[in-house]
NULORO-294577 format. One line per field, with one value per residue (C-alpha): x, y, z; residue in one letter; residue number from 0; chain. Coordinates in nm, 2 decimals, always signed. Example, Ala and Ser with C-alpha at 12.3 -4.5 7.8 and 13.67 -1.06 7.14 Angstrom:
<lodos>
east	(+1.23,+1.37)
north	(-0.45,-0.11)
up	(+0.78,+0.71)
residu	(a,s)
num	(0,1)
chaine	(A,A)
</lodos>
This chain:
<lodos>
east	(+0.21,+0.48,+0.34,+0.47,+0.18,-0.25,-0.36,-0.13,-0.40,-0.75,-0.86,-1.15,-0.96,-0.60,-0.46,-0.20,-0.03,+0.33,+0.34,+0.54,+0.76,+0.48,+0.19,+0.14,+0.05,+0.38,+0.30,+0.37,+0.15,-0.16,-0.16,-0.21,-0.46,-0.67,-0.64,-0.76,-1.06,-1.12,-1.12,-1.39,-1.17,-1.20,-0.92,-0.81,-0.55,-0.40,-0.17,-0.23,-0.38,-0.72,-0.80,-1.16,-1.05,-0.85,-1.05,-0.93,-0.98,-1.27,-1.45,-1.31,-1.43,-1.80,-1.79,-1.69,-1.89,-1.59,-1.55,-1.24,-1.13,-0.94,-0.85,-0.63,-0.97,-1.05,-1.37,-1.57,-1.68,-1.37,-1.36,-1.06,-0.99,-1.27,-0.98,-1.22,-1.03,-0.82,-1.14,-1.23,-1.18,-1.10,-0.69,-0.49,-0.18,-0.02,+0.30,+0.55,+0.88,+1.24,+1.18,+0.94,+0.89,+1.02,+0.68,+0.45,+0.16,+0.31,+0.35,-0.02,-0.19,+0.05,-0.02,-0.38,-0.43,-0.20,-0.46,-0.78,-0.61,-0.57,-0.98,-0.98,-1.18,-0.91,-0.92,-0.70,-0.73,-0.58,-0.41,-0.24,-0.33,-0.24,-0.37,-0.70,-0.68,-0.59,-0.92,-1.15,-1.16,-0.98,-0.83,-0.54,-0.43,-0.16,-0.42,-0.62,-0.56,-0.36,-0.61,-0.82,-0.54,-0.60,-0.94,-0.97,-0.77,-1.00,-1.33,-1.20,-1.18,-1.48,-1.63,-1.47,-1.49,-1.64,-1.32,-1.10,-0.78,-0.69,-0.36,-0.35,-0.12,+0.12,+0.29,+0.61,+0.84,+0.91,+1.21,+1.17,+1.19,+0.92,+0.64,+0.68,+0.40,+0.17,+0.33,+0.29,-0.12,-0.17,+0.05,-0.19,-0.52,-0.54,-0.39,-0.21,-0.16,+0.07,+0.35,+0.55,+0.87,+0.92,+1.24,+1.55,+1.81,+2.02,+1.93,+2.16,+2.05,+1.66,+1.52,+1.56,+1.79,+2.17,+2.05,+2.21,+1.98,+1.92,+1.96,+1.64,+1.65,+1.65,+1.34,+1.15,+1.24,+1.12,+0.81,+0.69,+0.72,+0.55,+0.28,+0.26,+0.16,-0.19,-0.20,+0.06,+0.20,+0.44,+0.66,+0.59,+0.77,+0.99,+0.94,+1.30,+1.24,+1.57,+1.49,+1.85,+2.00,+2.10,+1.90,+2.18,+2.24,+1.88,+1.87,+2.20,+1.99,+1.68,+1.88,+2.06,+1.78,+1.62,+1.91,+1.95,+1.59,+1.47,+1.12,+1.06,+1.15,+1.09,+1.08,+0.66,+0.74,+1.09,+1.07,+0.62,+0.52,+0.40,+0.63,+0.53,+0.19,+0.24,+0.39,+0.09,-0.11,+0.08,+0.00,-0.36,-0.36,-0.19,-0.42,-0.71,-0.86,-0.93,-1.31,-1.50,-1.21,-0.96,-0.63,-0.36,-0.25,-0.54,-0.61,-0.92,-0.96)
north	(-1.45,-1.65,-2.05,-2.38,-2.54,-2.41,-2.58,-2.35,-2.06,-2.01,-1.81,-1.86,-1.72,-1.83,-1.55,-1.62,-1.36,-1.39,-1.46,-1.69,-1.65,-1.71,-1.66,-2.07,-2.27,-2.44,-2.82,-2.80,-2.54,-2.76,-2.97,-2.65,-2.49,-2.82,-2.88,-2.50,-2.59,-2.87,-2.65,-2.46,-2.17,-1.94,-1.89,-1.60,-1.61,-1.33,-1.61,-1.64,-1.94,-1.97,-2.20,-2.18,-2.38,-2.62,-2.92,-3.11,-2.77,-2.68,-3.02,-3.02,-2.65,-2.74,-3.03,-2.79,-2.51,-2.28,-1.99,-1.97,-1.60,-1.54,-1.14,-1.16,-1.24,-0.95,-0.78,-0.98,-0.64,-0.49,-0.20,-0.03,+0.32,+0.60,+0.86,+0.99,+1.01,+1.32,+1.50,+1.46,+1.70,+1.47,+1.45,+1.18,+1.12,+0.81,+0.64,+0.51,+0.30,+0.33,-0.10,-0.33,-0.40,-0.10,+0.03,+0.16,+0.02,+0.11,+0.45,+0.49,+0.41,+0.58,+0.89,+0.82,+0.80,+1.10,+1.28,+1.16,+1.31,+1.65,+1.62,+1.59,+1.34,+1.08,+0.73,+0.49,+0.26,-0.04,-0.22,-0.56,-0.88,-0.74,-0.41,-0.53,-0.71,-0.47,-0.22,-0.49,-0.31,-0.28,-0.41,-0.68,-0.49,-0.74,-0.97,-0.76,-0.83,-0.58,-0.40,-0.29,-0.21,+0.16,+0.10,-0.12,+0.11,+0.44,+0.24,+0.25,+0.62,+0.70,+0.52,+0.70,+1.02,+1.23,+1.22,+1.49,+1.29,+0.93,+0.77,+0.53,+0.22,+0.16,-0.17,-0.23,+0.00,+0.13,+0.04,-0.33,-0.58,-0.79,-0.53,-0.21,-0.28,-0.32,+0.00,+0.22,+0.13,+0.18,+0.50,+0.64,+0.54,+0.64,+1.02,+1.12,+1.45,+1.43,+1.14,+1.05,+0.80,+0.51,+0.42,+0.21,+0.35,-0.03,-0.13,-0.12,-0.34,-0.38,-0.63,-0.97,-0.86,-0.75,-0.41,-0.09,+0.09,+0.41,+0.80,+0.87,+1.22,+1.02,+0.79,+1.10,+1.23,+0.98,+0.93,+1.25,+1.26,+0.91,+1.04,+1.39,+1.19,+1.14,+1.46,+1.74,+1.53,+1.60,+1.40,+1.61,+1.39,+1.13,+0.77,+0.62,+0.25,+0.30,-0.04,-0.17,+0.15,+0.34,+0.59,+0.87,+0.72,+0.77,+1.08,+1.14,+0.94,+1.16,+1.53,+1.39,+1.32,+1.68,+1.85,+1.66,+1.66,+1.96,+1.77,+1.62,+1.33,+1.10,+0.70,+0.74,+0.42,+0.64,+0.97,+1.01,+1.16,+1.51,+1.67,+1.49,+1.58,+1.91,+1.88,+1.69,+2.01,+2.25,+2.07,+2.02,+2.40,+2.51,+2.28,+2.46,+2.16,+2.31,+2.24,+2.48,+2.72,+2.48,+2.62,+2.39,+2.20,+2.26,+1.99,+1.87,+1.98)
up	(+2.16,+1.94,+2.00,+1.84,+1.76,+1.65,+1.95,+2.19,+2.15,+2.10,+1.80,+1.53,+1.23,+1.13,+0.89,+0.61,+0.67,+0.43,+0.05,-0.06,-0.40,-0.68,-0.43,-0.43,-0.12,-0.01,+0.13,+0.44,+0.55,+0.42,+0.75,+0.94,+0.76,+0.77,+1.13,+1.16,+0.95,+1.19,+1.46,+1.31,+1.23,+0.96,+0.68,+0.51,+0.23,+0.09,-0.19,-0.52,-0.55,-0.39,-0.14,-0.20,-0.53,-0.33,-0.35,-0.01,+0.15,+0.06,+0.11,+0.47,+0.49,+0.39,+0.66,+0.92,+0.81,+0.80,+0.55,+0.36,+0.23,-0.04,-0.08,-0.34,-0.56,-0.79,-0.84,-1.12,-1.25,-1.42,-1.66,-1.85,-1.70,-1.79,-1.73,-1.39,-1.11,-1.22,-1.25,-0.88,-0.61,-0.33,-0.24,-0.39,-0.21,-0.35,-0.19,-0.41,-0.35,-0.49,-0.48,-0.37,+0.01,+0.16,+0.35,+0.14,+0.29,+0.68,+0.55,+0.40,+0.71,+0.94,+0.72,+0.71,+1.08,+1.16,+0.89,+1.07,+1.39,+1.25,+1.17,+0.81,+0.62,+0.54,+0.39,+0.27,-0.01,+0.01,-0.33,-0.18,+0.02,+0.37,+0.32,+0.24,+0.55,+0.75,+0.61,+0.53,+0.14,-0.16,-0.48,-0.49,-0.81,-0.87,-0.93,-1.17,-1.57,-1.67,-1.94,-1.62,-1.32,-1.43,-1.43,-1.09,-0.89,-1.05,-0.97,-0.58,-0.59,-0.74,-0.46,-0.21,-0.39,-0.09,+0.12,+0.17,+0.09,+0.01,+0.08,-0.23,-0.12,-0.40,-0.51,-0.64,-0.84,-1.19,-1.16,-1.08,-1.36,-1.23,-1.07,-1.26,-1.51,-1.20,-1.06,-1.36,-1.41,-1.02,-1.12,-1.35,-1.27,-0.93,-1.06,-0.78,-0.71,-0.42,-0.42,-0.08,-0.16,+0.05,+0.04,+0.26,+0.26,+0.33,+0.00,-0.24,-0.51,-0.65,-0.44,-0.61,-0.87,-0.94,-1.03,-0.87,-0.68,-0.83,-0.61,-0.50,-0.65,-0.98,-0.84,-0.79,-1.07,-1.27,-1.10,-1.19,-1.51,-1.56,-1.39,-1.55,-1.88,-1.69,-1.43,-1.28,-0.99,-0.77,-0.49,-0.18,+0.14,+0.14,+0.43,+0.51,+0.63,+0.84,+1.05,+0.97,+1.13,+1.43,+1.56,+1.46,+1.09,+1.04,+1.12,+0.91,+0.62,+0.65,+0.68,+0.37,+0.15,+0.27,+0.14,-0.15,-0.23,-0.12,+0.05,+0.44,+0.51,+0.81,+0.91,+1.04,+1.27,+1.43,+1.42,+1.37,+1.02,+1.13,+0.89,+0.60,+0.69,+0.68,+0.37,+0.23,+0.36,+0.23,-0.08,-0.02,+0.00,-0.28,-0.51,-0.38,-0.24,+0.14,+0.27,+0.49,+0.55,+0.73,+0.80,+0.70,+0.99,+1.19,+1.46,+1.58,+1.95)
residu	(x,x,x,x,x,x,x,x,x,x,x,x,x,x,x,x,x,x,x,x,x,x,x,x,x,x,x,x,x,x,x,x,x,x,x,x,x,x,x,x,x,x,x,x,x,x,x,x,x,x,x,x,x,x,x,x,x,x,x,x,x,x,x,x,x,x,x,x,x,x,x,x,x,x,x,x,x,x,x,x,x,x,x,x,x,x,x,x,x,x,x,x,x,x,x,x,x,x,x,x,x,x,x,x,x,x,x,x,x,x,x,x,x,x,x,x,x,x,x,x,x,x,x,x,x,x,x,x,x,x,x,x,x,x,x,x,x,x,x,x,x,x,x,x,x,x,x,x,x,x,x,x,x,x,x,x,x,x,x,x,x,x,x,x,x,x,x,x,x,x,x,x,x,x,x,x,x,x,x,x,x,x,x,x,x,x,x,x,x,x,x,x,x,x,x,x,x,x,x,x,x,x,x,x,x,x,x,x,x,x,x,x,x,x,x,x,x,x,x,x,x,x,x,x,x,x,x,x,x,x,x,x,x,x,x,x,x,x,x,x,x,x,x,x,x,x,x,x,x,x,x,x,x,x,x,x,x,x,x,x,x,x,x,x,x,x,x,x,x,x,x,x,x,x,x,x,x,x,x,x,x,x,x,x,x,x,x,x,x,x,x,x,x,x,x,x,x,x,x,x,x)
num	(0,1,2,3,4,5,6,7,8,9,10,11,12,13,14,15,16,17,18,19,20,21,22,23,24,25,26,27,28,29,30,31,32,33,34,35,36,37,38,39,40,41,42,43,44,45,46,47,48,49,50,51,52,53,54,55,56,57,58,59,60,61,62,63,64,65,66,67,68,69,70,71,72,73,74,75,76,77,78,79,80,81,82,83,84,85,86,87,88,89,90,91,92,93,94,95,96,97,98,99,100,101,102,103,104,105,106,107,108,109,110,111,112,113,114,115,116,117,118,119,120,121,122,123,124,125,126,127,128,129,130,131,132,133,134,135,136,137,138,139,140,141,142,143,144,145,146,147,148,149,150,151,152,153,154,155,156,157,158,159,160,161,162,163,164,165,166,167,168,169,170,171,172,173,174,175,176,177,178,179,180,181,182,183,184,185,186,187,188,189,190,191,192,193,194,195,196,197,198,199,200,201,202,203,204,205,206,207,208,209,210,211,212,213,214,215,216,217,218,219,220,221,222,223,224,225,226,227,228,229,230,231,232,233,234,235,236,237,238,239,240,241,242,243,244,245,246,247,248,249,250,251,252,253,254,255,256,257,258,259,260,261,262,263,264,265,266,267,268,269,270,271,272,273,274,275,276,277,278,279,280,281,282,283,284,285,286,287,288,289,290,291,292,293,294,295,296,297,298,299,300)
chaine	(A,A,A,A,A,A,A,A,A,A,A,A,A,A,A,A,A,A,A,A,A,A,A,A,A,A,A,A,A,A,A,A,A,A,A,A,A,A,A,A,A,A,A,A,A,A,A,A,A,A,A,A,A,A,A,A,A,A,A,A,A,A,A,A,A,A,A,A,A,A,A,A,A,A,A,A,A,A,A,A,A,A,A,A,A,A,A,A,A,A,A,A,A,A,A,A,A,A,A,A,A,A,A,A,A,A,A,A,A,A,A,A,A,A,A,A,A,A,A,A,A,A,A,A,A,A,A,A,A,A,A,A,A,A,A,A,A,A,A,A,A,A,A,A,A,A,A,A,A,A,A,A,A,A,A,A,A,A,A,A,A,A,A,A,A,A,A,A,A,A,A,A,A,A,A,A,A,A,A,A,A,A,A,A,A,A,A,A,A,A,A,A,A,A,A,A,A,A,A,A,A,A,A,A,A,A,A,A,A,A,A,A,A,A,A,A,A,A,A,A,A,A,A,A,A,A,A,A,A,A,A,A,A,A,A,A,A,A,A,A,A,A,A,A,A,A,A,A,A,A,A,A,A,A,A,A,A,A,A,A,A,A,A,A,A,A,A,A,A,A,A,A,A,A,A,A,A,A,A,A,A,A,A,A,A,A,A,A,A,A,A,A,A,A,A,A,A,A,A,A,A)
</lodos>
């Protein structure tokens, strides 16, 4: 339900759900988060700024005996990169964006989800505030000093090194002035073998910028090659985020970027994300990486 005021409903956690430019805590939300501390709710914070730090709100926390969460808090044991996670056997499949906020994260889980379905041994690893949310695990890798973002992201894999294939969220883009240092480190610690690009089609300038967008045959392009300096990677689907058009100019958009491309491509909230799957499979097979004699695209029954 959409309400106007906390009161209106009862909950015991009130989510922050949006970042604001910066991550900080604008003003007027403060009156809202303390009256949810006075109702003995819960906090959770995905902004830069903790609010565990917040003096005022974390007095009136301890009075209430509320817990305040703040995800975008990194590990306190960070490491630079040990150059691992090429060496592992499990499936990295890493989704990547032409720009920032196009569905990266949408397009992880979908994928992951649509995996688990089919019976394999899928996981995914989330990198941002609301992903982490979402899972209940991760690393906010924008929040990570840069030295150990390879190293963060690797230190999540190795944990999870059993599974058959992990849909690494990615964050930002290379080709955004303000993110793509974030990107590229997420980029190369994680190792990808597979890449899907996100991308929206509407978008014709970098998000926050005057920059052109770039043809996504370009994007993947240059997506390879940054991440064949770490391991042989390749861009095996593409996810249009086609919210801002009609159901037949997405489809136009998709059978476009196939042809130009040469790869699937599918908006997983429209059309599903079976193809890009398959692709993913198809992948998963040439590699070598199949477990106990799967067939690609087997389903569980």
């Amino acid at each position: 339900p959409v309400i106007a005021k906390l009161g209106d409903v009862k909950a015991d956690t009130l989510l922050i759900g949006i970042a604001p430019a910066g991550g900080r805590l604008p003003e007027p939300w403060r009156a809202v988060i303390s009256e949810a501390i006075r109702r003995g709710m819960s906090v959770v914070s995905g902004l830069h700024v903790f609010l565990s730090e917040d003096r005022e709100l974390a007095a009136l926390a301890r009075k209430h005996r509320t817990k305040l969460h703040d995800v975008r808090r990194p590990p306190a044991a960070l490491t630079v990169s040990r150059d691992a996670a090429k060496k592992l056997k499990c499936h990295r499949v890493h989704t990547v964006g032409h720009d920032c906020s196009v569905g990266k994260m949408v397009t992880s889980l979908e994928l992951t989800h649509a995996l688990q379905r089919r019976g394999r041994k899928a996981e995914f690893v989330a990198t941002g505030q609301t992903g982490i949310m979402v899972s209940g695990w991760g690393v906010p890798i924008d929040r990570v000093i840069s030295d150990f973002v390879a190293g963060a992201i690797e230190e999540q894999i190795l944990e999870h090194k059993d599974q058959e294939l992990l849909l690494i969220e990615g964050q930002g883009s290379l080709y955004h002035p303000y993110y793509s240092g974030v990107t590229l480190g997420l980029l190369h610690g994680c190792a990808p073998q597979s890449m899907v690009m996100v991308f929206d089609p509407a978008r014709k300038r970098v998000k926050h910028t005057d920059r052109v967008m770039p043809p996504i045959r370009e994007v993947i392009r240059i997506y390879e090659e940054m991440a064949r300096i770490m391991t042989p990677s390749k861009v095996v689907a593409a996810a249009a985020n086609t919210y801002r058009l009609s159901a037949r100019e997405a489809e136009r958009v998709c059978k476009r970027t196939e042809d130009e491309c040469g790869i699937p491509c599918q908006d997983v909230i429209r059309h599903g994300c079976e193809r890009i799957v398959d692709a993913i499979l198809r992948r998963h097979k040439a590699l070598g990486l199949e477990r106990n004699g799967r067939r690609p695209g087997s389903r569980r029954r």
